[in-house]
C-alpha positions in Angstrom: 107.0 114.9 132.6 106.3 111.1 133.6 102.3 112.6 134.1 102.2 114.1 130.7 104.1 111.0 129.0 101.8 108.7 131.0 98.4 110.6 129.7 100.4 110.9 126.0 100.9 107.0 125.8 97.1 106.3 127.3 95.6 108.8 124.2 98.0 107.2 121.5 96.4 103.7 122.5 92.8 104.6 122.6 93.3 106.6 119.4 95.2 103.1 117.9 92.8 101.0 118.7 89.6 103.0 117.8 90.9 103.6 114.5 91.6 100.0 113.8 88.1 99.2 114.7 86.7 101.5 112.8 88.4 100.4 110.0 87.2 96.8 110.4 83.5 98.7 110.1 82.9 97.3 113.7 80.1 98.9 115.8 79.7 102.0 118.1 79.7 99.9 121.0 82.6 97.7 120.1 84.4 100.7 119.2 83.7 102.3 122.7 84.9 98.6 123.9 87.9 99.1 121.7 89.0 102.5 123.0 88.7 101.7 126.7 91.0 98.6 125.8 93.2 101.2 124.1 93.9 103.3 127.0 94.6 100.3 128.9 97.4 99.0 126.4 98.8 102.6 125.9 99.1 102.5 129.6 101.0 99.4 130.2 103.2 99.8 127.2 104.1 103.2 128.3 105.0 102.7 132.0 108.4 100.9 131.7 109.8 104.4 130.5 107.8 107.5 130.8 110.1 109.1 132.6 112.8 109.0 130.3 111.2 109.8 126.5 109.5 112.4 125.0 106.0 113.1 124.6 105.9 113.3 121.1 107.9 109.2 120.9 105.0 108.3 124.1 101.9 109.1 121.3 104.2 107.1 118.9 104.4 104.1 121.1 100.9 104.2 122.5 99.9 103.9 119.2 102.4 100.9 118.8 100.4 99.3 121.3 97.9 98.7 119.0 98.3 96.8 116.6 100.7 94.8 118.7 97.5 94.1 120.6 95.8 92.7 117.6 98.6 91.0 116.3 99.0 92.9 113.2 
């Protein structure tokens, strides 16, 4: 469970922060940038409790990490 929440949380924060970018029309290679800096944030935001959650709430909260990144 903690490996699929950890993987869950990393896709919800590259998802999160690709579609922010595109929505600010930036490039293909800032949005690569973007993504990698996702997965990143989904990953620390979700490691404090990935082995207590469910996978569906570790999406949710990787794709909290977001715009909590940006400051939105």
């Amino acid at each position: 469970m903690v490996g699929v929440n950890t993987t869950l949380g990393s896709v919800g924060g590259g998802i999160g922060f690709y579609l922010i970018g595109f929505f600010k029309n930036y490039s293909a290679k800032s949005l690569l940038v973007f993504t990698c800096t996702g997965i990143l944030a989904g990953l620390v935001s979700i490691t404090g409790c990935c082995h207590t959650i469910e996978p569906w709430s570790a999406i949710v909260i990787g794709l909290g990490s977001a715009p909590t990144y940006f400051g939105i």
